[in-house]
N, C-alpha and C positions, 0 to 999 in steps of 0.2 A: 660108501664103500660097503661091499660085501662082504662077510667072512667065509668063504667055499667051504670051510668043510666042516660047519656051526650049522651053516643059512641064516645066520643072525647078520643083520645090520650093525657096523662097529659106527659108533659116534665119533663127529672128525673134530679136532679137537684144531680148531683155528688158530690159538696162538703155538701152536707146536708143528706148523706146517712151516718151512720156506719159503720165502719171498717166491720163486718162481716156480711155483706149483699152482695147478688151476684149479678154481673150482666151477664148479656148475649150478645154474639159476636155481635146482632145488635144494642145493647148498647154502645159498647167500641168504635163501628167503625162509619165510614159515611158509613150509607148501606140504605137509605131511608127510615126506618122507626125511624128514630130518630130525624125528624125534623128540619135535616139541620147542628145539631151539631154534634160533634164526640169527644170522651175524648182524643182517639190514632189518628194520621191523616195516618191511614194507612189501605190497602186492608185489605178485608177476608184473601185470601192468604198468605199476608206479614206477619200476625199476625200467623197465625198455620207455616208456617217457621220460623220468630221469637221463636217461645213455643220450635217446632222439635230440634232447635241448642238451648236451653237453655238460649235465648237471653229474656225472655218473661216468668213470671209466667205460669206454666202450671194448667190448669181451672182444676177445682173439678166436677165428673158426678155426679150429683146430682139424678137423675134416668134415666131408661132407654129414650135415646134421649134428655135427657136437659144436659146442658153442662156451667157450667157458673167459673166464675173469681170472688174471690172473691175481697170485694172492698180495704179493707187493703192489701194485696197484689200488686194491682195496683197503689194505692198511694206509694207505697212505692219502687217502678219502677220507679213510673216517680220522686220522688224526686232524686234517683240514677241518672235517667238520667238529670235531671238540674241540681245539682251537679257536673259532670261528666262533662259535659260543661265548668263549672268555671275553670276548672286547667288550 
């Protein structure tokens, strides 16, 4: 997210978002514009292989060229995968 009338980049603060709010691949990932955090610690790549095999929510197109995850979805991944850990 932008701040229009900064031009600074405001940091998205993931647990303060809504289950059905989107985010987008430079969001989920470390891809430089996210300010050094990442929600998934994993490639572009890894993440659209991840979706292909099933392993990974597949994103919703939202129009033509945006592509995004919704955020209950992804919380709801990674609690499977912490979870998933404990056994």
């Amino acid at each position: 997210m932008k701040d229009q009338s900064q031009g600074r980049s405001r940091a998205i603060v993931f647990d303060d978002l809504p289950d059905d709010a989107y985010l987008r691949v430079r969001q989920l990932i470390l891809d430089g514009g996210n300010n050094g955090s990442a929600i998934l610690p994993v490639s572009r790549a890894t993440l659209w292989r991840m979706v292909n095999l099933g392993k990974f929510p597949a994103p919703r197109k939202i129009s033509a060229g945006v592509t995004a995850w919704q955020v209950g979805a992804v919380r709801k991944w990674l609690l499977e995968q912490k979870e998933g850990g404990r056994k």
